[in-house]
C-alpha positions as CSV (number, residue, x, y, z in Angstrom):
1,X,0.0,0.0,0.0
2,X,1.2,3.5,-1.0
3,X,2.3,5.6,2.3
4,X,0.2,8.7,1.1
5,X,2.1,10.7,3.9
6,X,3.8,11.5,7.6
7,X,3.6,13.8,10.0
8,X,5.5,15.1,12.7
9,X,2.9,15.7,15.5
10,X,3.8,17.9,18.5
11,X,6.1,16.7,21.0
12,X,4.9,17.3,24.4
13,X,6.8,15.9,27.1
14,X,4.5,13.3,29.3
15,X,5.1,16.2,32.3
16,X,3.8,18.6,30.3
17,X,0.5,16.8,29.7
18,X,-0.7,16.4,33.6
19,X,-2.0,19.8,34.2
20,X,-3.7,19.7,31.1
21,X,-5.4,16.6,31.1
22,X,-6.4,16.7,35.0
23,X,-8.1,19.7,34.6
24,X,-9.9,18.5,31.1
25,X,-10.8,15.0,32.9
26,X,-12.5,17.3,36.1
27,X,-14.9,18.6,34.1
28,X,-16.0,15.5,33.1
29,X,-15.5,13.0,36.2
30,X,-15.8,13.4,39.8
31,X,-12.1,12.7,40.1
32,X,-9.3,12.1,38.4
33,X,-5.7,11.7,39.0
34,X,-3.3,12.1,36.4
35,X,0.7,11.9,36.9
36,X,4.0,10.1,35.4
37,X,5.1,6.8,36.3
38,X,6.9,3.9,35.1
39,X,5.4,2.0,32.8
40,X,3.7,-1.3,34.5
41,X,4.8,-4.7,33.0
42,X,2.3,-5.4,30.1
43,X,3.2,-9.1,29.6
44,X,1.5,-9.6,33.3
45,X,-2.4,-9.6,34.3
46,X,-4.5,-8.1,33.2
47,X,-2.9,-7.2,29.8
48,X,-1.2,-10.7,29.2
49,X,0.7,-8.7,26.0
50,X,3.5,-9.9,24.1
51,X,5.7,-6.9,25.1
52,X,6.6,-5.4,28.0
53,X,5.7,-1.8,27.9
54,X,4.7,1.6,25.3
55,X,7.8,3.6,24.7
56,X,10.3,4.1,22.4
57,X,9.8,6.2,19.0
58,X,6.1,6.4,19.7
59,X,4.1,6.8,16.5
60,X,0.6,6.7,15.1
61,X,-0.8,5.0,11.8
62,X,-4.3,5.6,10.2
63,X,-4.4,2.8,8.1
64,X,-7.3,2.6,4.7
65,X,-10.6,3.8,6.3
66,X,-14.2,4.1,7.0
67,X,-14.8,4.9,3.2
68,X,-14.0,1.5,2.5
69,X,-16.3,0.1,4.8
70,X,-19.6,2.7,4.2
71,X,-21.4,3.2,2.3
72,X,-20.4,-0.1,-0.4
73,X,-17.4,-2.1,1.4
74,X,-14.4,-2.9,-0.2
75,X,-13.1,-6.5,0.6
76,X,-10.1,-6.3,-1.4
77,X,-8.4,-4.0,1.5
78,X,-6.3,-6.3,3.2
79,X,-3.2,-5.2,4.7
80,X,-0.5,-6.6,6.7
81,X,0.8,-5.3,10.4
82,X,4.0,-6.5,9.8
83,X,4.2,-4.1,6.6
84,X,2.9,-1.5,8.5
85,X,5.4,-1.7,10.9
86,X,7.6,-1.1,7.9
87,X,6.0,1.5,6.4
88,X,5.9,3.5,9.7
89,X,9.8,3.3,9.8
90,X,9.9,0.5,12.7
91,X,10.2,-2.8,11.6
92,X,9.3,-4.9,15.0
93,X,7.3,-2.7,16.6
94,X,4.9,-3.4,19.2
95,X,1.6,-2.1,18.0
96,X,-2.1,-1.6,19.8
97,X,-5.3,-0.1,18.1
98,X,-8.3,-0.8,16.6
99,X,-9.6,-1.8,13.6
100,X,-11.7,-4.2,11.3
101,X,-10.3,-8.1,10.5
102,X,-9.4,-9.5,7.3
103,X,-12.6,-10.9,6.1
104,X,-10.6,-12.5,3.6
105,X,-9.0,-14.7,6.3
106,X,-12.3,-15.1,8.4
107,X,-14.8,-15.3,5.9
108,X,-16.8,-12.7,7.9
109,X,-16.7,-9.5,9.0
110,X,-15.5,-8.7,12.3
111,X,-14.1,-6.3,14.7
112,X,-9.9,-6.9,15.6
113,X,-8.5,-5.8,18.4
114,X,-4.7,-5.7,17.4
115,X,-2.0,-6.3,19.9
116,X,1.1,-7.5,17.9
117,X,4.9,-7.4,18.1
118,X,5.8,-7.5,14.3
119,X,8.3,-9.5,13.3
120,X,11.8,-8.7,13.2
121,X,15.1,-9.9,11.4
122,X,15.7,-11.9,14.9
123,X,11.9,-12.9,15.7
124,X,9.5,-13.8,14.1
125,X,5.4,-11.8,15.0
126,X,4.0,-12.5,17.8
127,X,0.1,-12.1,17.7
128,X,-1.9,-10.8,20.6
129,X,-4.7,-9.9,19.0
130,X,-8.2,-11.0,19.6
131,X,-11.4,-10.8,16.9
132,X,-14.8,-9.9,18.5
133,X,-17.6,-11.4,16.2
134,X,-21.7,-12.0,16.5
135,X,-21.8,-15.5,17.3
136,X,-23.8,-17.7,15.4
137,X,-25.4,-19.8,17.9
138,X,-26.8,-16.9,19.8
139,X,-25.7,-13.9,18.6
140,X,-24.4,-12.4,21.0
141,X,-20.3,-12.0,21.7
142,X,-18.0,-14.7,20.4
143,X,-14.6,-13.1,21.7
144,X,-11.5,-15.5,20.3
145,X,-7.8,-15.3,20.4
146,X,-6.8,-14.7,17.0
147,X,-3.7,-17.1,17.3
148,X,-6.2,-19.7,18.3
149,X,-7.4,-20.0,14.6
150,X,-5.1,-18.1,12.1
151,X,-0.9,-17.7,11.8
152,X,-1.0,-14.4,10.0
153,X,-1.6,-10.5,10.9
154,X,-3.8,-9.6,8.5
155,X,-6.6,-7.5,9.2
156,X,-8.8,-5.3,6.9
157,X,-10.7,-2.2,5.7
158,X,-9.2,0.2,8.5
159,X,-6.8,0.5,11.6
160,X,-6.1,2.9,14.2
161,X,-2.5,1.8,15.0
162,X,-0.4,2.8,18.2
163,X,3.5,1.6,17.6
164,X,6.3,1.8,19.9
165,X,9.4,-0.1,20.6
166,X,7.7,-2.1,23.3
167,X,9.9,-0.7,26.0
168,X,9.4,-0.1,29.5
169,X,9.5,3.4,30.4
170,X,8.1,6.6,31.8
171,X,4.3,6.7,30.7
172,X,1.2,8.9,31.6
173,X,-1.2,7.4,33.9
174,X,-4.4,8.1,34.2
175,X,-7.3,7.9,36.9
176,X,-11.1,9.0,36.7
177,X,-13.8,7.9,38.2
178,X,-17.2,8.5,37.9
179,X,-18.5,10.2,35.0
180,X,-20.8,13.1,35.7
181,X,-20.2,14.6,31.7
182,X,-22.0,13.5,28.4
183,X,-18.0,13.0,27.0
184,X,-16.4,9.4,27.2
185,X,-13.1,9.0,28.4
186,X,-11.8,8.9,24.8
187,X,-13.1,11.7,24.1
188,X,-12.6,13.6,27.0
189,X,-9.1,13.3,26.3
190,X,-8.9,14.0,23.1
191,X,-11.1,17.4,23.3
192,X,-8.9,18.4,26.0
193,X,-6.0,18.2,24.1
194,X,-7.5,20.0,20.9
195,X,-8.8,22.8,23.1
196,X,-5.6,23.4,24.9
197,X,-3.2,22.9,21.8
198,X,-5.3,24.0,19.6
199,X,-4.0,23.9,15.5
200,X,-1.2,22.1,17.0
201,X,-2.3,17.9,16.9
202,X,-1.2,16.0,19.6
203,X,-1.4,12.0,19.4
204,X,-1.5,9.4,22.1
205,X,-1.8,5.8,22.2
206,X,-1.9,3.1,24.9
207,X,-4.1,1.3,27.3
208,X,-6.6,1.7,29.8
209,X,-8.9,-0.6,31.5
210,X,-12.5,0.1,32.8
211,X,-12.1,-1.2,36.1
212,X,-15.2,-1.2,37.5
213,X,-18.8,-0.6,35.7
214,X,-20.3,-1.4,32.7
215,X,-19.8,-0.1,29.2
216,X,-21.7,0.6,25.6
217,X,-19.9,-1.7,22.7
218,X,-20.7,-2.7,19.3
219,X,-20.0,-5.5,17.0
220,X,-20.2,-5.5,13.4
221,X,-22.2,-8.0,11.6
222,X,-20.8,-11.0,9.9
223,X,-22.5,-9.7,6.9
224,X,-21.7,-6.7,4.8
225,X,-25.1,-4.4,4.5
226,X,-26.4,-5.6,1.0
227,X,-27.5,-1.9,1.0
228,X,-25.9,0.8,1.5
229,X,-25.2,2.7,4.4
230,X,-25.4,6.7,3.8
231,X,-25.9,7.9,6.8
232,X,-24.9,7.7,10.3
233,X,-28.5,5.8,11.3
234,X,-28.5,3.4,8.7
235,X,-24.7,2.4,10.4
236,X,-26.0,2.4,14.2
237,X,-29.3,0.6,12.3
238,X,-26.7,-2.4,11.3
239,X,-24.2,-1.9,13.9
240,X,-25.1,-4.6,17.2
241,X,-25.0,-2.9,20.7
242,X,-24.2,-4.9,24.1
243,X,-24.0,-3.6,27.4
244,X,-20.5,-5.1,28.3
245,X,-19.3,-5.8,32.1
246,X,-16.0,-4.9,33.4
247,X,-12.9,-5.3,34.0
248,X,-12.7,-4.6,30.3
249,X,-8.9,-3.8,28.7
250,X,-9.1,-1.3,26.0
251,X,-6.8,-0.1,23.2
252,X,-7.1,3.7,22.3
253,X,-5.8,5.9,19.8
254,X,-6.2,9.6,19.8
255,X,-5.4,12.6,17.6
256,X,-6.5,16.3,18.8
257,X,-6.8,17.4,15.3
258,X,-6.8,16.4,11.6
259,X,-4.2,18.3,10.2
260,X,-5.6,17.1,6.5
261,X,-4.9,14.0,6.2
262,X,-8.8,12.5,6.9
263,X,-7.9,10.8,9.6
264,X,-10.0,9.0,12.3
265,X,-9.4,11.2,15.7
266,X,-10.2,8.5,18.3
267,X,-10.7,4.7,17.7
268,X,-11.0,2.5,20.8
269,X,-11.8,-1.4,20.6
270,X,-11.3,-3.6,23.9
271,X,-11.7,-7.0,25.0
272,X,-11.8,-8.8,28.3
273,X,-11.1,-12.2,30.0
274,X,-14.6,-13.2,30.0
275,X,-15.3,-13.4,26.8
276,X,-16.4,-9.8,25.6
277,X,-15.5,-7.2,23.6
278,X,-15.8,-5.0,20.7
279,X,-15.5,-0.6,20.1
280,X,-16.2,0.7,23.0
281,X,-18.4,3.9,22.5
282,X,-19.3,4.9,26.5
283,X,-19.9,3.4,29.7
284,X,-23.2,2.9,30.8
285,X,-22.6,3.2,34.5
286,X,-21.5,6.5,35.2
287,X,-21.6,6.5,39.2
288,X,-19.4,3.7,39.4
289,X,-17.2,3.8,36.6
290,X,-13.5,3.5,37.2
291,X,-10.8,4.4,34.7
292,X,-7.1,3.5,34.6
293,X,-5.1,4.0,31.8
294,X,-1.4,4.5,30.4
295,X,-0.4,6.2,27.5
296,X,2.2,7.8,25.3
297,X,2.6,10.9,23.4
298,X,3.1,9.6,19.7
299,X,5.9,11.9,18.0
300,X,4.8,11.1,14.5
301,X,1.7,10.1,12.6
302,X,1.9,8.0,9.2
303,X,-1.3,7.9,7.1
304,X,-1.5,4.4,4.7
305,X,-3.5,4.2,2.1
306,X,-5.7,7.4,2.1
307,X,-9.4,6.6,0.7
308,X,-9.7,9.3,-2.0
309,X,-13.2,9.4,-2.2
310,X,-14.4,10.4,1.5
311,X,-17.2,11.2,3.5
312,X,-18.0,11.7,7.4
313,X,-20.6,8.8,8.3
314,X,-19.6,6.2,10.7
315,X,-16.7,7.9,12.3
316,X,-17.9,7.6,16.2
C-alpha cells in the first residue's frame, strides 16, 4: 500500500500533559488523577501482551478507512501489520489499536483488536490480537484469540495503530472515576488536548482498562449491508449494541486534530477475560465507573493508504 504521507505531530513531554489533562478529565468525572510513572509490566495480568511496555519512538498510523467500509465495502483491502510496521519506519514494533479483520481470512466480517509485536530480522510476529464477532449460535459475543485460529496479521478495511518499541518506560497514567459529563473518556481526552493545543495535533496511544462498571460496545455484523449505508442511522441501524461488564482492557488511539490528512481522531476497541469485547463507545454506569489508563505521546503520525473518495458517516 502507498504511504500517502507522515507527519511530525507535537512533542509534548509526558510532564507537560498532567496539568492539562487533570483539569480537562474534572470537568468530566468526579475525580481524576493524572501523573508520570513507570510503565507497569504489560506481559502480566490483566494485559497478558507480548511486550513489556509503550515507549520508544512512539508513532501513530491511520491505516485505509471508513470509506471503505460505508457506504459499499471494499473487501479487497487487506493489509498486513507486519508491513505496517515497515511503512511507519519501525520494523518490530509493538503495536495496539483498533480496527476491522481480514474478512478475507475469516470469511466474515468482524471487529480486531490488534496487539502485535511484528516481526523482526531476529523474531518472528507474535500475535496478541483478539477478533470480537456475532456469534452464530446466539448472537451475541464470540470473543476469540486470534492465534487460536489463524498464523498471519492480517486485518482489513481500517486501523487505528499505536507503535512503539515495546519498552518499558516513563508513561502517563491516568485515573477517573465517575462520570458526571456527556464526553467518554476517549473523548474527553482528546477534546482536551484540541482545546488546549489548539491547530497544533497532539497523538497518544496506549491502554486503559475500565475497572469497575459497565460499558456501551458494538460489534459489526458477519455480513456486509447488501444496501448501502449513507448515513450515520442506517450504520448504528446495522451496527449490534451490548451492554459489556468490566474489567474490560481497552486499546485507544487519539489525535486532537486532523491536520488534512482525513484521519479517524479516536478509535477504541477492547476485550476482556470473559469473553467480551468490541468498540467501545461509553460506559453505561456512570456513578461507578473507574478508569485506569497509560499512554504515550506519539511523535509522529503516518497515514496508509488514504481513501480518496471520503465522507464523514460512521466515524464515532
Amino acid at each position: 500500500c502507498e504511504t500517502l504521507g507522515s507527519f511530525s505531530l507535537s512533542i509534548i513531554l509526558p510532564l507537560f500533559l498532567l496539568t492539562v489533562l487533570q483539569k480537562g478529565l474534572k470537568e468530566n468525572f468526579a475525580d481524576a488523577q493524572v501523573s508520570v510513572v513507570d510503565c507497569p509490566d504489560l506481559t502480566k495480568e490483566p494485559f497478558n501482551f507480548p511486550a513489556k511496555g509503550i515507549c520508544g519512538k512512539p508513532r501513530i498510523a491511520d491505516v485505509g478507512g471508513v470509506p471503505y467500509l460505508i457506504p459499499v465495502v471494499q473487501k479487497e483491502k487487506v493489509y498486513d501489520l507486519n508491513t505496517v510496521a515497515k511503512d511507519i519506519e519501525l520494523p518490530g514494533a509493538f503495536i495496539l489499536g483498533a480496527g476491522a479483520a481480514s474478512s478475507k481470512v475469516l470469511g466474515v466480517n468482524a471487529e480486531f483488536i490488534p496487539i502485535v509485536q511484528t516481526k523482526s530480522e531476529k523474531k518472528p510476529a507474535v500475535n496478541g490480537s483478539y477478533i470480537a464477532q456475532i456469534n452464530p449460535a446466539d448472537k451475541g459475543c464470540l470473543l476469540e484469540k486470534y492465534s487460536s485460529k489463524y498464523t498471519d496479521c492480517e486485518f482489513g478495511l481500517l486501523a487505528n495503530l499505536y507503535a512503539s518499541e515495546g519498552q518499558p518506560g516513563k508513561v502517563i497514567e491516568v485515573k477517573a472515576n465517575g462520570r458526571t459529563g456527556e464526553l467518554n473518556f476517549v473523548t474527553c481526552l482528546r477534546q482536551t488536548l484540541e482545546k488546549h493545543y489548539g491547530e497544533k495535533p497532539v497523538g497518544m496511544g496506549g491502554t486503559f482498562i475500565i475497572q469497575k462498571g459497565k460499558a456501551k460496545i458494538h460489534i459489526m455484523p458477519p455480513e456486509f449491508s447488501a444496501c448501502p449505508l449513507n448515513t450515520d442511522e442506517d450504520v448504528n441501524n446495522w451496527l449490534k449494541f451490548f451492554e459489556m461488564k468490566a474489567p474490560l482492557i481497552c486499546q485507544p488511539v487519539i489525535v486532537s486534530r486532523d491536520p488534512g490528512f482525513d484521519l479517524r481522531v479516536e478509535h477504541t476497541h477492547c476485550f476482556s477475560h470473559h469473553g467480551e469485547g468490541g468498540h467501545y463507545h461509553q460506559d453505561t454506569s456512570p456513578d461507578s465507573v473507574q478508569y485506569l489508563g497509560y499512554f504515550q505521546p506519539a511523535e509522529l503520525l503516518f497515514r496508509i493508504d488514504r481513501p480518496q473518495e471520503t465522507h464523514l458517516v460512521g466515524r464515532d
